[in-house]
N, C-alpha and C positions, 0 to 999 in steps of 0.2 A: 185331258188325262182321265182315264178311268177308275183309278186307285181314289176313293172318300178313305181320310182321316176316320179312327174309331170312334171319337169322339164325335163330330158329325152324323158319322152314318148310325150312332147308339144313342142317337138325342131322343129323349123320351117325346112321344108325341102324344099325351092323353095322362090324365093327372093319375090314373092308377099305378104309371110308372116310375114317375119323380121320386126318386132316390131322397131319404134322409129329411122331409120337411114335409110330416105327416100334418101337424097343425095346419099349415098353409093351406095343403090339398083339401083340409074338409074346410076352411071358411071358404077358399073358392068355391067349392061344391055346394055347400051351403046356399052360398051368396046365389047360383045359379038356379037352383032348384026353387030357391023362394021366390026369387025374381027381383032381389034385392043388390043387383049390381051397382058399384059405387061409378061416379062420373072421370074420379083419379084416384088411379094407386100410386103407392109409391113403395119401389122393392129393393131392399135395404140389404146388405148383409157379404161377405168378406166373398173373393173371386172364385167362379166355379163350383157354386152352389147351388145354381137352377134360375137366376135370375131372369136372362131374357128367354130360358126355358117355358117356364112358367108362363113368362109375358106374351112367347105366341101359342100356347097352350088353350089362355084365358080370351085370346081375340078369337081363335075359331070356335073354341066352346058356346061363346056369346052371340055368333054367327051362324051355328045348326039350325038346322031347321027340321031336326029330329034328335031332338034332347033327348036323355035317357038318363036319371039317376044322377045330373049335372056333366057325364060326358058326351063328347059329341060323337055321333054316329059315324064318321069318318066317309062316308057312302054320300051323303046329298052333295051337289052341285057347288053348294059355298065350301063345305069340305074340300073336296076334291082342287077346287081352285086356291086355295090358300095352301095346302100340302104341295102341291106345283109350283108355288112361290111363285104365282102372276096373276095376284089380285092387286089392284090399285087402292083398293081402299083399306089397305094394313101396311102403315106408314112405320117403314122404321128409321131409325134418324141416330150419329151417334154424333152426341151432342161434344165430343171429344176434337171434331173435326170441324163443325157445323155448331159454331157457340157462340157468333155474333147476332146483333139485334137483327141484322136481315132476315137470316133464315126462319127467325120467330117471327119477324112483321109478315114472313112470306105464310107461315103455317094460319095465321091469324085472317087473311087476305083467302085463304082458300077452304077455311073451314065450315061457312056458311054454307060450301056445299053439301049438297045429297048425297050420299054415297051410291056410287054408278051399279054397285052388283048384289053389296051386303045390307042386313041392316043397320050395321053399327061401322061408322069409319073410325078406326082403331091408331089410336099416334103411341108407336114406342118408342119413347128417347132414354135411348143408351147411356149410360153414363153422365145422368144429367148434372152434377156436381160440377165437372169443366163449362157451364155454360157460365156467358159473363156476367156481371153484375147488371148488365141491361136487359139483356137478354132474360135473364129471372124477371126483372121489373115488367118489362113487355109481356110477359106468360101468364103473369100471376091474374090478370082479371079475367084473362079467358080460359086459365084452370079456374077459376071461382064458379064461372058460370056457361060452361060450354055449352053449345045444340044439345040437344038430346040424344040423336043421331052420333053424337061423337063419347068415345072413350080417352082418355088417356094413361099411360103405364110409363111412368119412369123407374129407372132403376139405376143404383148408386150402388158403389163399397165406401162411398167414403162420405155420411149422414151428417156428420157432423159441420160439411162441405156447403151442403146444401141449406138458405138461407128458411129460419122457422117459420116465415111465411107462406112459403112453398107446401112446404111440411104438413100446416095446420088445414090445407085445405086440399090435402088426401089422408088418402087412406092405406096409414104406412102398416107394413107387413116386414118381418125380423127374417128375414132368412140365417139360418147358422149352419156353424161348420158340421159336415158330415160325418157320423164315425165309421169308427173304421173296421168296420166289424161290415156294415153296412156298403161302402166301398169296396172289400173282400168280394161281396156275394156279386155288386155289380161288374167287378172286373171277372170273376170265373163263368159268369153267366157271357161276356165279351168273346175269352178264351176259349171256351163251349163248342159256339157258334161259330168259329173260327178255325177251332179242329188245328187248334196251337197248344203246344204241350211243354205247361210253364211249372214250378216246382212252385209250391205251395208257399214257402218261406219268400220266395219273388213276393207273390203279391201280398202279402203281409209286410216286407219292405215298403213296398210302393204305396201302402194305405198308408204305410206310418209317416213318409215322407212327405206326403201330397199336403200334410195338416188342414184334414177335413174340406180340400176342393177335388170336388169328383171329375171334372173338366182336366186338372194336373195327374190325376190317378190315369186317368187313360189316354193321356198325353206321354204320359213315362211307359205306362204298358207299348203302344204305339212305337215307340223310341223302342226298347229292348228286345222287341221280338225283332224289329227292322235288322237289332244287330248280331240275335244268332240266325242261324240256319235250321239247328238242330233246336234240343230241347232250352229254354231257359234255364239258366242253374241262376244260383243267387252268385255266384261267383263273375256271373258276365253281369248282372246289375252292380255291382259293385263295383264295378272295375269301368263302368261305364258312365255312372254315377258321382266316381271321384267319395265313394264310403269304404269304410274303415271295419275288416270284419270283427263281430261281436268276440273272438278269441283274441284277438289283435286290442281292441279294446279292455277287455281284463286282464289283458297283459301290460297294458298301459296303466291301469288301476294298480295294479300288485308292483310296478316300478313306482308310483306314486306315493304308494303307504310306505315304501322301502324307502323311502328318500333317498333311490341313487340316481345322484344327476349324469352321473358318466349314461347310464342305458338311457335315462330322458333324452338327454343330447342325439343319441345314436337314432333312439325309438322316433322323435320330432324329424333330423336328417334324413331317415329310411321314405316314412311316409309321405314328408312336401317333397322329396325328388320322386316320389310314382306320382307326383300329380294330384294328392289327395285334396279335399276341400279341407281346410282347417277349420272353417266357419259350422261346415257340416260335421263334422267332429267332435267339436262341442257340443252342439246339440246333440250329437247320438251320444257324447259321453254322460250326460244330464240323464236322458230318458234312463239309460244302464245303471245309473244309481238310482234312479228314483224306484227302478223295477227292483232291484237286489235290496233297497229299504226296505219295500213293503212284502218281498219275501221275508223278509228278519223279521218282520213285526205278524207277517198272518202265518209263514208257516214254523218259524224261530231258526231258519236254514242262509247264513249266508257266508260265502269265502271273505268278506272283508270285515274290518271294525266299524260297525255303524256308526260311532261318533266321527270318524274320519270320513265318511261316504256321505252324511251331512253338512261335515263342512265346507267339504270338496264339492257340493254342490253348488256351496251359496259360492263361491268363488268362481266358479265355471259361470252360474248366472253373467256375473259381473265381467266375465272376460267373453262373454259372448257380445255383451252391451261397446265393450270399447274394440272385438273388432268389429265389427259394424261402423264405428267410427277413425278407425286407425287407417293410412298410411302403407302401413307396412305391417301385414296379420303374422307373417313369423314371429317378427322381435316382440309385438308383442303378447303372442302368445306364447312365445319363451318367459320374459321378462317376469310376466305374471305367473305362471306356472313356477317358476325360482323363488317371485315373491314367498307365493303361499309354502312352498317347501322348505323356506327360513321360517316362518312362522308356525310349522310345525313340529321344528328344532330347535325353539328359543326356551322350551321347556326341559332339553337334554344339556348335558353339561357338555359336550362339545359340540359346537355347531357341524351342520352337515358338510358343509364345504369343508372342511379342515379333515373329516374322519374319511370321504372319497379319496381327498390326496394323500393321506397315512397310508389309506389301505392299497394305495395304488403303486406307494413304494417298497412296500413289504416286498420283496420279489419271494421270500420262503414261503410266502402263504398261498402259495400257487397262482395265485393271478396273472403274473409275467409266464409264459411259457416260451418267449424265443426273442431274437430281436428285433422281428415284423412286433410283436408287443410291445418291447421296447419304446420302439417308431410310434405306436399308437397312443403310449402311455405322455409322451413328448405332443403330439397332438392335441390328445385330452386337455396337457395343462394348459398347452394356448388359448383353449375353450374357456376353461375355465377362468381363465385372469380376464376375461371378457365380461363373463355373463356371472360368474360370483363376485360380488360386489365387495364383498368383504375380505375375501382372499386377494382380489386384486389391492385393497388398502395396503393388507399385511405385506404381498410379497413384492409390489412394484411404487407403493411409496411407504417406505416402512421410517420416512423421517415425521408425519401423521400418525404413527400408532398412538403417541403421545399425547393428542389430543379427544382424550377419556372422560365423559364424566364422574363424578366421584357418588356413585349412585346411594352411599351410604355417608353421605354428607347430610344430616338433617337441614345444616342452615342451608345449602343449594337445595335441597328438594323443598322447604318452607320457603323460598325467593320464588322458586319456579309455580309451586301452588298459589304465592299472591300473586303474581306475574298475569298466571292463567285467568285467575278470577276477575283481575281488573280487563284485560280483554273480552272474557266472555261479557262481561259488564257493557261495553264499550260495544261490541258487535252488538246484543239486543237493543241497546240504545239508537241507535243506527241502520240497524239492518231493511235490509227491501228484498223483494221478490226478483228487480230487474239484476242487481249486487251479486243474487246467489245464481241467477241462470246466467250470466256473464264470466263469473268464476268458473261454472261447469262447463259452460260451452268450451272452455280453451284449455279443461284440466286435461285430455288428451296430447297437450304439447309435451308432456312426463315423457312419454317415448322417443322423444329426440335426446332425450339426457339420461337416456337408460344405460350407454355405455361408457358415459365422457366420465373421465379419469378422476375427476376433484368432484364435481356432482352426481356422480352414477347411484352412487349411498343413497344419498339424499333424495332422491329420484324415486329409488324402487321403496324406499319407504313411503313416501307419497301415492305410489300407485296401491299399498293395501289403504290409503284413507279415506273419508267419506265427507266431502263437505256439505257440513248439519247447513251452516248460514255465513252472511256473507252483508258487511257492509262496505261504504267507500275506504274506511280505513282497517278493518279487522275482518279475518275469518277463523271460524272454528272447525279445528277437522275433527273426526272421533278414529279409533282404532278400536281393534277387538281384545285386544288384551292389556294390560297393565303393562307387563314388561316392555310391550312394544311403544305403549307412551312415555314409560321414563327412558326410553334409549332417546325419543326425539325430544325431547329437551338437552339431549346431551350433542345432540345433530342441529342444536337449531341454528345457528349461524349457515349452515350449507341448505339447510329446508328453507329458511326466508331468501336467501341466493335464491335458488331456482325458483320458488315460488314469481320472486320478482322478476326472472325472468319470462317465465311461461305468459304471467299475466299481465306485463309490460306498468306493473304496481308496484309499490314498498307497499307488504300490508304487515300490520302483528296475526302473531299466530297462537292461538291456543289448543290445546292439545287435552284428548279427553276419551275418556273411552265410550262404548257406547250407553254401557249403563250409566256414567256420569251424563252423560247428552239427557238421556231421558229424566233425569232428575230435574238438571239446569232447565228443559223444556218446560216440563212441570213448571217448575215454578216461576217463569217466565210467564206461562198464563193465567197462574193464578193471580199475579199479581198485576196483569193486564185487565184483571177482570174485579180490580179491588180499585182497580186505578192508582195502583203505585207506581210511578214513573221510574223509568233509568236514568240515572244524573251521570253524563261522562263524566270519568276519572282520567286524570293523566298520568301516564306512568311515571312521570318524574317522581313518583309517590316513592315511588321503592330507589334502593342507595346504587342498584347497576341492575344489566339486562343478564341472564341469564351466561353465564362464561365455559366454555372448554376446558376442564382445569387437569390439570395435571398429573393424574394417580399417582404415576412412580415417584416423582418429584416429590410429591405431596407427603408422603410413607416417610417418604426417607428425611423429610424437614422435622415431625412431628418428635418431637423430644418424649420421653411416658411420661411427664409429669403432664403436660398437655393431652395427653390419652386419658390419662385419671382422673384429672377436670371432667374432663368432656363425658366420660363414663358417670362420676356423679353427679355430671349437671342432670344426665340423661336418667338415668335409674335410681338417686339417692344414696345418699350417704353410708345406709345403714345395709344396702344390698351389694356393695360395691367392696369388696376385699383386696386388698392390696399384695402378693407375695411377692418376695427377692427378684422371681424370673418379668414381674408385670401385672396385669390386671389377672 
């Protein structure tokens, strides 16, 4: 075939071209000019960045034999053979395919030779990070001390891979991600030359996507022009891409501050049946807040409330993390998205799930306009006893409503705070590093119990938690607000259920928010560092475990002379008045 990929046929060949990784170019140039070339490199740095670029950049450079200012003259004989890709003495090797100790004993078996054309026999191994643990062992004395005659260039994304031995005896070099600003200029300089006529917001897309690999920037460019005919619009990257356009996305925004779940449902439905990514999504919905923050703050211009566009970020973060781990990316980026929609209703006096369904019965308040609405409004609610957790309690087991905590119980909130404390006790006493990456690894199971009927509550509250730590018998989660850790103490019999389920453990649980974590942390190292130990406590300490008690029951038991106790047990004698009607 005659058609070369853009990315091939745009491979820079001379260090003046290398996009985005100007340090790199002047120590190589440097290094050439002085004549202080190293024996091994080693080139480090995340995909599509210039690595084996660079790598056969630096063997022909090392090979001219009409040096100029560290580039190579592209004109001599060693040039021209190496640009033809049929010299024998520029060895490349990916060590991804070729990573047992043979093919090392074989390079080590052939390297005493001379090189047949060049001065320098040049070994690039690819991705050397997949080579075996032998295979490193087998390498390392003949990276220590090769011919003179010989070079070596490896290159990795994944450094950390590669054992410090290796490491210590090259000469490692950072490649980093490209910006995008810089990725722009190399793709319109592509489009140019190509005499392809692409909209300008395209490859501004395309830079923003690629996350600084210029090898995926003109692999997408490549892909999009393949798929019009005519001009690129951002509308055929889009639609090609599986993205989500930016008006589409603040409209997604502006149903999110409105907490109506009816348009979320519709708005989530619309876009995963066009095929959208939901993974890409999120990510684009992050960057659109982070841009619309720092317009609020440099130019004081934004359509939304910055406190909600911050929080809505750190929540996006964290639902980008669990789908990358999930299953099944709709449920749970419904699930989550409802989460944080109750929790930015638990500050209003009627939860949002209850004011959608009011407003959806009103038919005078124009919502309803036929009986295709009607039909819809019927719809809606089967949505909803799914996916609101709390309306499905009310309307489909309404013999649970009953089971309330009594949030203005001093004596249950003083049980459940010593309860907490001897826990939190108990987990620093206990805790380990292997306890808390065991708990997280399997905290992802919460979406199988996102819609089950008796644990679904219990569930989606666990998915706003955070677990701080984690021993063989206790963990500690935190929340972000107050209100939402006195409702789980009022949950906790269905939060230890599922807990126990998910993680195949009976653990205790304590409940905390996060400024309480940072406290309890605190002092947990201060006192690690004074050498005051944690002595476990048993809970048999306290008279019972936390209970579901009764509100309505409760009202209607309390006689007012027991109100009036309780009133001056609580505020004194002397502040406490007594009239005819009660306190």
């Amino acid at each position: 075939m005659s058609y070369q990929t853009f990315y091939r046929k745009y491979r820079p060949m001379d260090l003046e071209n290398v996009a985005g990784q100007a340090s790199i170019v002047k120590i190589i140039k440097n290094s050439l000019k002085l004549d202080r070339v190293s024996h091994a490199y080693l080139f480090c740095g995340p995909r599509g960045t210039g690595k084996t670029t660079m790598a056969k950049i630096l063997a022909k450079n090392v090979n001219c034999l009409d040096l100029h200012d560290g580039e190579a003259c592209g004109k001599c004989k060693n040039c021209l053979a190496i640009l033809n890709g049929n010299c024998p003495d520029i060895i490349e090797i990916d060590a991804a395919s070729n990573n047992s100790v043979d093919e090392i004993r074989e390079i080590k078996n052939k390297i005493s030779l001379v090189p047949s054309e060049l001065k320098y026999k040049v070994y690039i191994i690819d991705e050397v990070h997949m080579l075996s643990i032998g295979a490193f062992n087998a390498l390392l004395k003949t990276l220590e001390e090769p011919p003179e005659h010989v070079i070596f260039i490896l290159a990795t994304t994944d450094l950390h891979k590669v054992p410090v031995t290796v490491v210590s005896r090259c000469q490692c070099l950072d490649f980093h991600r490209i910006r995008e600003n810089e990725i722009v200029r190399r793709l319109e300089t592509i489009v140019n030359n190509e005499n392809i006529k692409v909209d300008a917001e395209v490859l501004n897309s395309i830079a923003n996507l690629s996350d600084g690999g210029l090898r995926d920037a003109i692999g997408m460019l490549d892909k999009v022009v393949s798929y019009s005919d005519s001009i690129v619009s951002i509308e055929d990257f889009e639609e090609l891409n599986g993205i989500v356009s930016i008006e589409r996305k603040k409209e997604f925004l502006k149903i999110i501050e409105s907490s109506n779940i009816k348009e979320f449902i519709e708005f989530t439905d619309d876009i995963y049946n066009k095929g959208k990514d939901l993974a890409i999504f999120c990510q684009d919905l992050m960057i659109l807040c982070r841009n619309l923050i720092v317009d609020y703050y440099t130019y004081q211009k934004c359509d939304f409330d910055v406190d909600f566009l911050l929080q809505f970020v750190d929540k996006l973060n964290d639902l980008c993390t669990a789908i990358r781990d999930s299953s099944n990316v709709r449920i749970t980026f419904e699930t989550k998205i409802l989460s944080f929609l109750r929790s930015l209703n638990q500050k209003s006096t009627v939860p949002v799930e209850k004011t959608v369904l009011n407003t959806n019965i009103k038919e005078d308040k124009g919502y309803l306009d036929s009986q295709k609405d009607m039909n819809s409004l019927e719809n809606f609610k089967n949505i909803v006893e799914k996916v609101s957790l709390e309306v499905a309690v009310e309307e489909k087991e309404p013999e649970k409503v009953e089971e309330v905590v009594n949030y203005n119980s001093s004596d249950n909130l003083a049980q459940n705070m010593e309860r907490n404390s001897i826990i939190v006790n108990n987990c620093f006493f206990g805790a380990s590093k292997n306890d808390l990456n065991t708990v997280k690894s399997m905290w992802n199971r919460l979406n199988d119990f996102a819609l089950d009927s008796q644990l679904g509550a219990a569930a989606c509250y666990l998915s706003d938690a955070v677990v701080r730590a984690a021993s063989d018998k206790a963990i500690i989660l935190t929340f972000d607000y107050e209100s939402v850790v006195t409702r789980a103490f009022g949950m906790h019999d269905p939060i230890s259920k599922v807990i126990e389920k998910i993680l195949n453990h009976k653990y205790d649980v304590a409940y905390l928010t996060s400024e309480q974590w940072e406290k309890e942390r605190a002092k947990y190292i201060e006192n690690k560092n004074q050498g005051i130990p944690y002595v476990y406590r048993d809970l048999s300490e306290l008279e019972s475990p936390p209970q579901n008690i009764d509100v309505i029951s409760q009202e209607k038991e309390r006689t007012e002379e027991s109100i009036t106790d309780e009133a001056i047990k609580l505020f004194g004698e002397n502040i406490v008045s007594i009239n005819e009607g009660g306190i």
